[in-house]
TIVEXDREN-697047 format. One line per 5 residues: number of its first residue (from 1); their letters; for each residue x negated, y, z of C-alpha. Coordinates in steps of 0.25 Angstrom, whole numbers, always signed. Example, Ala and Ser with C-alpha at 12.3 -4.5 7.8 and 13.67 -1.06 7.14 Angstrom:
2
1 = AS = -49:-18:+31 | -55:-4:+29
END
This chain:
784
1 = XXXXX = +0:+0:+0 | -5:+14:-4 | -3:+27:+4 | -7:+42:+2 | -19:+46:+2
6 = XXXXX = -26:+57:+9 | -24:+66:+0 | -11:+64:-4 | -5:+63:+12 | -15:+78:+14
11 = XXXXX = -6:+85:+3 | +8:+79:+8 | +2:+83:+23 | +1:+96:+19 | +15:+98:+12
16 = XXXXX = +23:+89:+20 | +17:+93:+34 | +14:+83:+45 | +22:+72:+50 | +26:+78:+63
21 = XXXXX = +39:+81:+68 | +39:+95:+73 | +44:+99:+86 | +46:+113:+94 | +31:+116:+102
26 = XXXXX = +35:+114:+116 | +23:+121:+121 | +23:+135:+120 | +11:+144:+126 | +18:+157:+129
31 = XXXXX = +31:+147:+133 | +23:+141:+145 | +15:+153:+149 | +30:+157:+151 | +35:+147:+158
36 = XXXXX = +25:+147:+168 | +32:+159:+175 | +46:+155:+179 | +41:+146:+191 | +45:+148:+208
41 = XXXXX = +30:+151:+210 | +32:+163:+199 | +44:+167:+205 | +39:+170:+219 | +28:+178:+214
46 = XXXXX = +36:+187:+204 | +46:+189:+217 | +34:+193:+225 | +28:+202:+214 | +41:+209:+213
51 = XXXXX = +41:+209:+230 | +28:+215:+230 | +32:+226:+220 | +44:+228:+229 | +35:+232:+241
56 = XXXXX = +25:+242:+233 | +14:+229:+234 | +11:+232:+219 | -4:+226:+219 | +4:+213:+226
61 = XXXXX = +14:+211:+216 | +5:+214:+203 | -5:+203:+207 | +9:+194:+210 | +11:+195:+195
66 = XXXXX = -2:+193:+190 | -3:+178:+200 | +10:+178:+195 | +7:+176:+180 | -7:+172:+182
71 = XXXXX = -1:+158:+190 | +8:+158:+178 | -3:+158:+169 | -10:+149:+177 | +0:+139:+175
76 = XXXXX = +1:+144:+160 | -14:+138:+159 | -11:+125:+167 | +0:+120:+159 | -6:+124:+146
81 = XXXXX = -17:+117:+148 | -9:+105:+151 | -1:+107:+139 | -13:+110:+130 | -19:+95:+136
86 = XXXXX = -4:+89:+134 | -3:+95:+120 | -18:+89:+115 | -14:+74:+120 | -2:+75:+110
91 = XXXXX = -12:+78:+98 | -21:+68:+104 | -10:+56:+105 | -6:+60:+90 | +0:+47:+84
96 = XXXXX = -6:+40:+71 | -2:+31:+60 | -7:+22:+49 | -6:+25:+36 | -12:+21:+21
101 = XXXXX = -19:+32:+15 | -30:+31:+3 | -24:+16:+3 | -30:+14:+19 | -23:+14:+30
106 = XXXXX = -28:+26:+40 | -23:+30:+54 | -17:+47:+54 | -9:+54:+62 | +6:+53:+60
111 = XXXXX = +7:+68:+59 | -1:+66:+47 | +9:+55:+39 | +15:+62:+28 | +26:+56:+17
116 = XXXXX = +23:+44:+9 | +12:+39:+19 | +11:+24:+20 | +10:+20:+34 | +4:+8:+40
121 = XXXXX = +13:+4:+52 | +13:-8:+62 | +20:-13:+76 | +21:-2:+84 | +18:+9:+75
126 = XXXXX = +26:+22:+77 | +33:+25:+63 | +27:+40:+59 | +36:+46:+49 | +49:+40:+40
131 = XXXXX = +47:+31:+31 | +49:+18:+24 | +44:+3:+25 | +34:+0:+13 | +32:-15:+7
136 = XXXXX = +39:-28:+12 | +36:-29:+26 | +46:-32:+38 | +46:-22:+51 | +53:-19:+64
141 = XXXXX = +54:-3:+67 | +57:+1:+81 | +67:+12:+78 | +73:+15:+91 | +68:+30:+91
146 = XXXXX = +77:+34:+81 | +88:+23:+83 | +88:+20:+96 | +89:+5:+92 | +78:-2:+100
151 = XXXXX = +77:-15:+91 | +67:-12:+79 | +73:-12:+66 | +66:-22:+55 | +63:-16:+41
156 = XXXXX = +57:-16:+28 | +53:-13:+14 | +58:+3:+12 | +65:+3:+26 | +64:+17:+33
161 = XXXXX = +55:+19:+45 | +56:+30:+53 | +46:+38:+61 | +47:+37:+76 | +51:+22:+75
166 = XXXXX = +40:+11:+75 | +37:-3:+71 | +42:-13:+80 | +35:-25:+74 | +29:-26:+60
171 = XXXXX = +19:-17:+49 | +25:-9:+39 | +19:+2:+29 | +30:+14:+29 | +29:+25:+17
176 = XXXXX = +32:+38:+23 | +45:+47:+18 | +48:+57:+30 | +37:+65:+41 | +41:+73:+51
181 = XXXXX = +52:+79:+55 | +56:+72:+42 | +59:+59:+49 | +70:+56:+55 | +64:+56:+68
186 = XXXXX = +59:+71:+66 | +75:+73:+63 | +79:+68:+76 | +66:+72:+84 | +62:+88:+86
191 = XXXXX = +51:+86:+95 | +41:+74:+95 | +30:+75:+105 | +20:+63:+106 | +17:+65:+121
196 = XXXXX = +27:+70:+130 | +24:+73:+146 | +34:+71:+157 | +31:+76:+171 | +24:+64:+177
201 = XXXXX = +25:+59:+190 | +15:+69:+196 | +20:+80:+189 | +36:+77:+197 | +29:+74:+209
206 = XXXXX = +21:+87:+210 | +29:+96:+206 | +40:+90:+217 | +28:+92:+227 | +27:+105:+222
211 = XXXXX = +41:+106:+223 | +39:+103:+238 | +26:+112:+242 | +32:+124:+236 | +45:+123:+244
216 = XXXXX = +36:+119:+257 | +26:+132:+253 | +37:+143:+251 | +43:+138:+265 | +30:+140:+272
221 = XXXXX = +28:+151:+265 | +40:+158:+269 | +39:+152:+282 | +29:+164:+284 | +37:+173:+283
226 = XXXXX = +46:+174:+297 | +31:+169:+303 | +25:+183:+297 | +37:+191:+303 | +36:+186:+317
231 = XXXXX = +23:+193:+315 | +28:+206:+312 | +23:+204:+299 | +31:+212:+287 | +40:+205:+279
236 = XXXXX = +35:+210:+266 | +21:+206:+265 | +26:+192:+271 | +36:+189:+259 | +24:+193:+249
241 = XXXXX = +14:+183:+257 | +23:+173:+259 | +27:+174:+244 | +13:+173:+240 | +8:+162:+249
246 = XXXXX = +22:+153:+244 | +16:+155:+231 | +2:+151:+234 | +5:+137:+243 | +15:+134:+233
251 = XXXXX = +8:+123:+224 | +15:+129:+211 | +2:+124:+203 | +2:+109:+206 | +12:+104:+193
256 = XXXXX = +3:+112:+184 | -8:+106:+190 | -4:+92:+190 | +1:+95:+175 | -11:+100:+169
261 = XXXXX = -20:+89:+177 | -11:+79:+171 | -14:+85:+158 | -28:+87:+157 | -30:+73:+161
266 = XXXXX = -21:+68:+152 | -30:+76:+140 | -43:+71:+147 | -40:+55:+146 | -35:+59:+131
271 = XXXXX = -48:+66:+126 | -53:+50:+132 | -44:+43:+124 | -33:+43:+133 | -19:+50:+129
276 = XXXXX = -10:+50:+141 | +5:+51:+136 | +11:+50:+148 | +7:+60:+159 | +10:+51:+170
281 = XXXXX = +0:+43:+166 | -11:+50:+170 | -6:+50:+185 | -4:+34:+184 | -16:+32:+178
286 = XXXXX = -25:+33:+189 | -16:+26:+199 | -16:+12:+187 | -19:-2:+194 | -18:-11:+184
291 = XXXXX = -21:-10:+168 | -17:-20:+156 | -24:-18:+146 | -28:-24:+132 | -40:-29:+127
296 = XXXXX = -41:-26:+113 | -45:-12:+110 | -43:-9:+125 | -56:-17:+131 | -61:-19:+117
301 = XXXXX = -66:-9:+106 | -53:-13:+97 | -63:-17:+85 | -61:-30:+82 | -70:-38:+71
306 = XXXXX = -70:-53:+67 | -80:-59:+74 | -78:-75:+71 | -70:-82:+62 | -66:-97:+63
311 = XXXXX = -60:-103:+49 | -59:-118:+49 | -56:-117:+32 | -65:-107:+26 | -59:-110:+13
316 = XXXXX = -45:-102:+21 | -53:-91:+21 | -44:-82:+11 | -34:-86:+20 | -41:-83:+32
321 = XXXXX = -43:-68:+24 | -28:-66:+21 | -23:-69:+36 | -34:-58:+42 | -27:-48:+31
326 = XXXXX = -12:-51:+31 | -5:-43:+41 | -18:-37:+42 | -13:-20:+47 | -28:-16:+48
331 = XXXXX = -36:-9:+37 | -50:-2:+37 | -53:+11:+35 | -68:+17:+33 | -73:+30:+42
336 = XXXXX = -86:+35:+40 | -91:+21:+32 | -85:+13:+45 | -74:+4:+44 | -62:+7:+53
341 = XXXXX = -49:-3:+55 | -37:+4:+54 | -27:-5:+61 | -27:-16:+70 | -41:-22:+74
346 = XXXXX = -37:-36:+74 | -32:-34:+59 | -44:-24:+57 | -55:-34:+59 | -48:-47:+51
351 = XXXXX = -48:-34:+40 | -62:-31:+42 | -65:-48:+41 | -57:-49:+30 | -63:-40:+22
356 = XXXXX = -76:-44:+26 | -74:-59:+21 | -67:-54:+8 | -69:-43:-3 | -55:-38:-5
361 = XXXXX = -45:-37:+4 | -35:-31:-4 | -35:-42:-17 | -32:-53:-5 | -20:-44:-1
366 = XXXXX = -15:-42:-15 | -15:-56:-19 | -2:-59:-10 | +7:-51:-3 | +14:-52:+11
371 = XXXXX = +29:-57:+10 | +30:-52:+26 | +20:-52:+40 | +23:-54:+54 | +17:-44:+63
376 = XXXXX = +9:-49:+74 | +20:-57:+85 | +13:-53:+100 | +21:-68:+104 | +12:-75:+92
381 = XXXXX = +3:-66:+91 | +2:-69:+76 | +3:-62:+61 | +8:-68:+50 | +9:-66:+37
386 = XXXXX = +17:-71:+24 | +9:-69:+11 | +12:-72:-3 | +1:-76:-13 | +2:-83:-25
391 = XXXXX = +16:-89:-23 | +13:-93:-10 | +17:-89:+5 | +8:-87:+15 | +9:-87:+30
396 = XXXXX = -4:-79:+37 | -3:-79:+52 | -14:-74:+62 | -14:-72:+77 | -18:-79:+91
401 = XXXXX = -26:-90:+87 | -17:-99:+97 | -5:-96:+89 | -11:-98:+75 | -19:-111:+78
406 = XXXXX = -6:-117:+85 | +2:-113:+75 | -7:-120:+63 | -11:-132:+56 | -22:-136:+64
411 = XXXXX = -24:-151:+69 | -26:-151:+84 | -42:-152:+82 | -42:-141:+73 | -32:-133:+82
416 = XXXXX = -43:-137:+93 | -56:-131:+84 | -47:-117:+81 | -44:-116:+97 | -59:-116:+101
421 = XXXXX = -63:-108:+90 | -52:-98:+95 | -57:-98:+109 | -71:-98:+107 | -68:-84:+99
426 = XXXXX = -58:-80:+111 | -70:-82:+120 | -80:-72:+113 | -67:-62:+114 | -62:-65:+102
431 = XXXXX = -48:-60:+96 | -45:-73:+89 | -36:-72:+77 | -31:-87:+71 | -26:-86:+55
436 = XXXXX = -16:-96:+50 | -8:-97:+38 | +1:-106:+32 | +8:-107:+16 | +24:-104:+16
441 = XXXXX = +31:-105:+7 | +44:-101:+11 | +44:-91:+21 | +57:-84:+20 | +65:-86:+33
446 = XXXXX = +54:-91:+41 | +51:-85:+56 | +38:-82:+59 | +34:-91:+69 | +38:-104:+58
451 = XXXXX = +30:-95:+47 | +18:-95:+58 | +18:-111:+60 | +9:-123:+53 | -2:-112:+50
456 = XXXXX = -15:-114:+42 | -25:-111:+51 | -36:-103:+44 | -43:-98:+57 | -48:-89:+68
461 = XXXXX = -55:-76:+69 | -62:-70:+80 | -61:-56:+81 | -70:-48:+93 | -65:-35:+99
466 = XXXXX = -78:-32:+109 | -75:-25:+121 | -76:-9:+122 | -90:-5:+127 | -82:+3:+138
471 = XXXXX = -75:-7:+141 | -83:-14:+153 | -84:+0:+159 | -71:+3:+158 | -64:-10:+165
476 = XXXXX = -76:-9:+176 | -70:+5:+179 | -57:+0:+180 | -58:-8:+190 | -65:+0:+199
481 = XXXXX = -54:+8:+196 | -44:-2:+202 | -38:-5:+189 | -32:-20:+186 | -35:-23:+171
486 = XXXXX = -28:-33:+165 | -31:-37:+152 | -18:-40:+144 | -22:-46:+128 | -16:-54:+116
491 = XXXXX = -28:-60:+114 | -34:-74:+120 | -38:-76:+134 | -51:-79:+131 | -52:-66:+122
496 = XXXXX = -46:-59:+132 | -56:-64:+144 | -69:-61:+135 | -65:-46:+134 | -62:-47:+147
501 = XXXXX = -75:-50:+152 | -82:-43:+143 | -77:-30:+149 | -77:-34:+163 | -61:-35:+165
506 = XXXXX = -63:-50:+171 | -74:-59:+175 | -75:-74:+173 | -63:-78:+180 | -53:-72:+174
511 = XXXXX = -39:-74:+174 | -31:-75:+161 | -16:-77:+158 | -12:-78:+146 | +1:-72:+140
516 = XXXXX = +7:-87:+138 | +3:-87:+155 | +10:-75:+157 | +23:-78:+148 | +24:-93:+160
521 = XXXXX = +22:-85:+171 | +34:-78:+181 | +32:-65:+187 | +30:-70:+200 | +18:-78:+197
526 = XXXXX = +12:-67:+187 | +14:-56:+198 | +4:-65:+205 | -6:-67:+195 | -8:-53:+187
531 = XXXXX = -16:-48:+199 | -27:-59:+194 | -25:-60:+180 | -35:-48:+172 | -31:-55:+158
536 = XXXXX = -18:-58:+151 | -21:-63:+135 | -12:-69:+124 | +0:-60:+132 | +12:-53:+123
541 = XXXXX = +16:-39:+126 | +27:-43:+133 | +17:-49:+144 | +8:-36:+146 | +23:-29:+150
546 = XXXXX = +25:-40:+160 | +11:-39:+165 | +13:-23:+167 | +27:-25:+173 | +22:-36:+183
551 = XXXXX = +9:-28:+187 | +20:-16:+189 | +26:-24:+197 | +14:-27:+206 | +13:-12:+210
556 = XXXXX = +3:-9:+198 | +1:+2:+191 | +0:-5:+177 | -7:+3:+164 | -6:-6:+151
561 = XXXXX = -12:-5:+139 | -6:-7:+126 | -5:-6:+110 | +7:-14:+103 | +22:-11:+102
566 = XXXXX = +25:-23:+113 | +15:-15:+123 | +23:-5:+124 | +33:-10:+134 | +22:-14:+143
571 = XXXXX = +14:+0:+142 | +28:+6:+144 | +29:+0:+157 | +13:+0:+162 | +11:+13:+172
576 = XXXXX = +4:+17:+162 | +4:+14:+147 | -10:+13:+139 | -8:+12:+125 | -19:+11:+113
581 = XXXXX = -22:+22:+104 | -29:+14:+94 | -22:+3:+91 | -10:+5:+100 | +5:+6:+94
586 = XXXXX = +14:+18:+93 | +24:+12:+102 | +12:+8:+113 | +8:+22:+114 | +21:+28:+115
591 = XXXXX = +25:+17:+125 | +12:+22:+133 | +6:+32:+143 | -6:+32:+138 | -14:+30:+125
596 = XXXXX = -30:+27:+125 | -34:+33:+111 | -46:+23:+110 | -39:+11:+115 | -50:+9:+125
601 = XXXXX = -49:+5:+142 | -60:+12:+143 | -51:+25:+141 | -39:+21:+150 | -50:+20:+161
606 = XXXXX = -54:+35:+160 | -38:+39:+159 | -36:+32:+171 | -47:+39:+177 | -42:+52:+172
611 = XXXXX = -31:+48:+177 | -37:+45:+192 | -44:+59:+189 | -30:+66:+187 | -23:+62:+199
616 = XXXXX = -34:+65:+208 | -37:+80:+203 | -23:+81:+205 | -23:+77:+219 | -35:+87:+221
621 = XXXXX = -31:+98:+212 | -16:+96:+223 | -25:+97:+236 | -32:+109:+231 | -18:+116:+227
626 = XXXXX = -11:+111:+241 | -22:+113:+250 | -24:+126:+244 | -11:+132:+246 | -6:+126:+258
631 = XXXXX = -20:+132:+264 | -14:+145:+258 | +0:+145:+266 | -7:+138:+277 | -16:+152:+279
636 = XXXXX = -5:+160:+277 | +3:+154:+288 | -6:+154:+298 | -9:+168:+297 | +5:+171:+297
641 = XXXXX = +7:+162:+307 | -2:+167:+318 | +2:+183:+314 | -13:+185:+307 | -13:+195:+295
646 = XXXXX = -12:+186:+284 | -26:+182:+278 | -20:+182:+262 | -13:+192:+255 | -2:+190:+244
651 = XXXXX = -11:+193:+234 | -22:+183:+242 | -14:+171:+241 | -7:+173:+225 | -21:+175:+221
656 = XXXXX = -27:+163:+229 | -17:+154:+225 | -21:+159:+209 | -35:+155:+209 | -34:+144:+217
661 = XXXXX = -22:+136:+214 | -24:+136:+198 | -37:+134:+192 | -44:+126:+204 | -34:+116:+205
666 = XXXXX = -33:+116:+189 | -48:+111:+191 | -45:+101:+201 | -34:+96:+193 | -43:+95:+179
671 = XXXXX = -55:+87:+187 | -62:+78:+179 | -64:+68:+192 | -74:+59:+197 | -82:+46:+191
676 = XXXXX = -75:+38:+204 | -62:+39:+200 | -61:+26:+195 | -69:+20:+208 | -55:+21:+217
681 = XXXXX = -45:+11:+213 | -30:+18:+209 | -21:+26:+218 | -8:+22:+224 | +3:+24:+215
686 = XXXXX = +14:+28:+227 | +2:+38:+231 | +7:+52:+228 | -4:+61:+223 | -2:+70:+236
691 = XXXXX = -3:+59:+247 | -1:+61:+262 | -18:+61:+262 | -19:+74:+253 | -9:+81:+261
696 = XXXXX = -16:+81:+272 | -28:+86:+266 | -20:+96:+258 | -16:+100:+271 | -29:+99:+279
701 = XXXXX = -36:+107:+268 | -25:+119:+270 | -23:+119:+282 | -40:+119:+284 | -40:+130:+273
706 = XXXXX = -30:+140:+280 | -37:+137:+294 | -50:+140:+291 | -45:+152:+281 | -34:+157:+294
711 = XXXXX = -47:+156:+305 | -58:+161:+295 | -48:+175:+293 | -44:+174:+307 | -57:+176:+313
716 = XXXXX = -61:+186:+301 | -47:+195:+304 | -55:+197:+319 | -70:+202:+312 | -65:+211:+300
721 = XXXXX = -53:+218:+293 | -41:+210:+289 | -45:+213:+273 | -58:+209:+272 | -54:+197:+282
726 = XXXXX = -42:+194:+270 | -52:+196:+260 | -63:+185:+265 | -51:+174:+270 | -47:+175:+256
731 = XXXXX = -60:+174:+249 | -64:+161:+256 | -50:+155:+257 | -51:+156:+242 | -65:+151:+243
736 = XXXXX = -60:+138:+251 | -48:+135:+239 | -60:+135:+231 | -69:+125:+238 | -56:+117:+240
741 = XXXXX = -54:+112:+225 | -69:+108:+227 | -65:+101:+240 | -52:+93:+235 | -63:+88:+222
746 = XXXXX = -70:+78:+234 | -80:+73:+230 | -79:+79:+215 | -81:+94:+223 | -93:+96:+216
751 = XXXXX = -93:+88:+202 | -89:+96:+190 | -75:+104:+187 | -80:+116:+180 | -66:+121:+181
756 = XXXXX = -65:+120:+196 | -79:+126:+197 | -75:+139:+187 | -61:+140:+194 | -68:+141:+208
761 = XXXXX = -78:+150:+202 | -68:+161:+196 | -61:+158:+209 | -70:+163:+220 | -76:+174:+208
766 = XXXXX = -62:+181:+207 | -60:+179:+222 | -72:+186:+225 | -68:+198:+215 | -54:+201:+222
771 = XXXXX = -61:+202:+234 | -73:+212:+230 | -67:+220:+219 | -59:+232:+224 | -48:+230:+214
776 = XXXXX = -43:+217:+219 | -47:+219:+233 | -36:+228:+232 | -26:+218:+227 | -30:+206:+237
781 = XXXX = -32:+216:+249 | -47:+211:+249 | -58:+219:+254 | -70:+219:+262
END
């Protein structure tokens, strides 16, 4: 089959446009500088602008409005970012597709299909434009999108597909008629966004604890009032203080921070290959127990080559060719002088053998044609064929070797001789593929499991995946780490156990269960055994879902990898869903949390340590904030309390809690962590991230902050002028805020954060100016 070629799918992208289906921008710059302003914190202080104005404080109430919409900018800057790192994951998860062009099947980005493109599509493909079936084939389409109907819908030659809808089961070529907003999806849909954010988990739980603080600090806060009058202090100056100080210990900040923490760790595990789809992933991911993952392409480099070959009739050897071809959805591609496999790797290296052992490819595919093909069964675990050549009908089947062999020919003793031959490949680790085929005459009518019977059996080939060179590094980290992994495989036990070994996952002893095993045993009895069990091999999909479900069960927190259409339920219903990039399905990554770009564990053990990394600046960047502010109110108080003149003016605390509630904590927030955090093993999921542990030093660090503020301005009130005594609590009350976010980094006070550095820096330098420049010494009531 032919498609466009380059130059010709150039001139129709320029004047058709792009296959995108346009939607309104939700994010709007001047839109969310906007919207920063109509919150309760922004209220309170335009109400206290407007009082200070009303009493003649005019110096008070002008710098009210510029904390006002410097905290509204501030907040402008936070969420920006944060949609700025939410906006570049959607350009990085951009979906692709296969499609011939210059008579080669290449991979491009969906937005760049245009009209009468040919695409290459197989199980669990995502269908990118409208368009119909080309040449005899036979194929099930998932159409519940746009119908609703959830059982797929078999068609054929010249049947429409439609974008949106995917394959169910089968490989078809589609010749594209409508892009766009064209298709009947883009008629019915107006927006489409690939990624979409919910508030997760720890967004809801914060902003309630937000909820709660703020309701607790307006009360204390006003609470100072009738203290202050029993003082025969005026009324005035009370309201503006009590105003100002509810607006400092009321932790408004902390949902932003949590958001764009969220965030920029989310764009951190994407630029290493990482894209989290889900938010609330990147909260669980630190907190994961157990992890079932594949082998290929996961632990292995996804490269596989034909490395043996057992044929008992050489003279088959043509035959032997057609079965590595037929059915074959690979093709090679050159970049750079390099061969590339575009496709499947299993089918990619049977390519590349075949065309190492035969000068062209294309006159043994033109001398028959294919009457119809069975797609890969994950119960048989076979291909199969029918081929029509010289008036005859052939029957090409290929798959597990046990299937192939038990379905053939073969005398006992010869059966015996292929079995060893098979496990001796298994034991190297292997992939072992078996090839059979048989003469048919009259196929019509016939199932497939009777066209798959009394097989010719032409033999075996061995093909080796090696193990990923990070591999060995990256298991060795994760269980430090705590993590469970379980290997879950289609391949042979003792392919699986080599691998195994050979990255470190088990030692000599290892335990297998097979997916035959799995299928005899109850509930009961495997509740007992997965706690030992590091290998599952020859399972179906169905049996990675009841693993997830069962270790769930356990009190795990399960992540599962995946790529095919039948993973998706299991991914769906892991903690956390991992699906491939490379060679992963449309309906896998859609079905997951997460997708690794690169297909390697490697990568998901950095996203779980990112996401180890997040959770704890978030508990750090929390006790900097709380601490702060309760130390704030706390001084407040007590001055108030024991009818001493109070150490902070209004102006004092808005500006305190401007330089030292934004860009600090954004720093803590934005840490890039320590080399140990894969040393602990995971946190308790039922531990909140505020736990009774943190309170008390949240508390122990503000009440310790006010005290030592309240006795340090005590004892000053009684050696010089109130002013000057003001102007020095300030200053080093400032000064301890800032050795605080050092102090909540532990033992990571001193490593790098050029962030926290500069924002401590700037800190203490405009500190110092508003306490020695006349100008603002005026506004503060600072002075020596």
């Amino acid at each position: 089959m032919e498609g466009l070629t380059t130059n010709e799918a150039d001139k129709k992208l320029r004047s058709e446009g792009r296959n995108i289906i346009s939607y309104d921008e939700e994010f709007s710059v001047v839109g969310l500088f906007l919207s920063q302003f109509p919150t309760l914190i922004n209220g309170i202080l335009f109400a206290a602008a407007i009082f200070s104005f009303f009493i003649h404080n005019i110096i008070d109430g002008i710098f009210i409005l510029i904390v006002l919409i410097a905290n509204g900018l501030f907040s402008f800057i936070q969420e920006y970012k944060a949609e700025k790192a939410l906006k570049a994951l959607k350009d990085l998860a951009q979906a692709s597709c296969r499609v011939i062009r210059d008579k080669k099947l290449q991979e491009i980005p969906i937005d760049n299909v245009v009209v009468d493109d040919l695409i290459f599509l197989e199980d669990g493909d995502r269908i990118p434009a409208d368009g119909v079936i080309v040449g005899v084939t036979h194929v099930d389409i998932d159409e519940s999108l746009l119908t609703g109907e959830s059982v797929p819908i078999n068609k054929t030659h010249d049947d429409e597909l439609f974008r949106g809808t995917f394959v169910a089961r089968g490989k078809v070529h589609m010749r594209v008629t409508k892009i766009g907003n064209a298709t009947r999806f883009g008629k019915i849909a107006k927006s489409l966004a690939d990624i979409h954010y919910e508030a997760t988990p720890l967004q809801r739980q914060i902003t309630q604890t937000t909820k709660v603080l703020s309701l607790a600090a307006a009360f204390l806060a006003v609470m100072l009032i009738p203290i202050g009058l029993t003082h025969n202090e005026s009324l005035l100056p009370l309201l503006l203080i009590t105003i100002s100080i509810a607006v400092a210990a009321i932790p408004e900040s902390l949902p932003g921070i949590v958001t764009v923490s969220l965030a920029i760790g989310a764009f951190k595990m994407a630029k290493k290959k990482a894209i989290i789809r889900k938010m609330s992933a990147i909260e669980t991911l630190g907190a994961m127990q157990v992890v079932l993952l594949d082998k290929t392409g996961t632990l292995t480099q996804n490269s596989m080559r034909v490395k043996e070959v057992y044929m008992p009739d050489n003279k088959k050897q043509s035959f032997f060719l057609k079965a590595c071809l037929l059915g074959n959805t690979a093709s090679i591609d050159y970049e750079e002088h390099k061969q590339v496999i575009v496709g499947d790797k299993t089918d990619g290296a049977l390519l590349l053998w075949a065309k190492q052992h035969t000068l062209d490819i294309d006159s043994i595919m033109q001398s028959g044609k294919v009457i119809d093909e069975f797609t890969f069964d994950p119960v048989s675990k076979t291909i199969t064929t029918l081929w029509h050549e010289r008036g005859k009908n052939y029957v090409f089947v290929r798959g597990a070797p046990e299937e192939v062999i038990e379905r053939s020919t073969l005398s006992k003793e010869e059966k015996d001789t292929a079995i060893k031959n098979f496990k001796d490949y298994a034991q190297l680790g292997f992939r072992v593929i078996a090839f059979g085929y048989r003469i048919e005459p009259n196929h019509d009518g016939k199932s497939r499991k009777s066209l798959e019977n009394h097989l010719e059996f032409l033999g075996l080939a061995g093909l080796f995946d090696p193990p990923r060179d990070e591999a060995k590094r990256a298991v060795e980290q994760a269980k430090k780490a705590g993590l469970k992994l379980v290997m879950v495989t289609g391949d042979n036990e003792l392919t699986a156990v080599s691998i195994a070994k050979a990255v470190g996952l088990v030692g000599d002893n290892a335990k297998v269960v097979t997916g035959k095993e799995l299928q005899e045993l109850s509930t009961a009895k495997l509740e007992t055994l997965v706690p030992e069990v590091s290998i599952f091999a020859r399972t179906r999909p169905e049996d990675k879902l009841r693993l997830t479900q069962i270790y769930k069960k356990l009190g795990y927190l399960v992540g599962v990898t995946g790529d095919g259409v039948n993973d998706a339920l299991a991914l769906k219903q892991a903690d956390v869903g991992v699906a491939m990039g490379e060679k992963g399905t449309d309906v896998a990554k859609e079905a997951s949390d997460m997708i690794l770009t690169n297909d390697n564990f490697a990568t998901l053990i950095h996203a779980i340590a990112e996401g180890r990394i997040v959770y704890e600046n978030l508990k750090r960047a929390l006790t900097y904030l709380l601490s702060g502010n309760l130390s704030e109110l706390l001084l407040i108080g007590i001055a108030t309390t024991l009818g001493a003149p109070t150490p902070l003016l209004p102006t004092d605390i808005l500006w305190m809690n401007l330089v030292t509630d934004v860009f600090p904590a954004l720093s803590l927030a934005a840490d890039s962590g320590h080399d140990g955090i894969l040393q602990k093993h995971p946190r308790s999921t039922s531990e909140p991230l505020i736990n009774r542990q943190r309170w008390f030093l949240i508390g122990l660090i503000g009440v310790g902050l006010a005290t030592g503020a309240f006795i340090l301005y005590a004892f000053l009130l009684g050696v010089m002028p109130l002013r000057r005594a003001r102007t020095i609590t300030f200053g080093l009350f400032i000064f301890s805020h800032m050795m605080l976010s050092f102090f909540v980094r532990g033992k990571q006070a001193l490593t790098p954060n050029k962030f926290l550095f500069l924002s401590v820096a700037l800190t203490l330098l405009a500190q110092i100016a508003i306490s020695t420049i006349p100008f603002f010494q005026n506004i503060f009531q600072l002075g020596w």
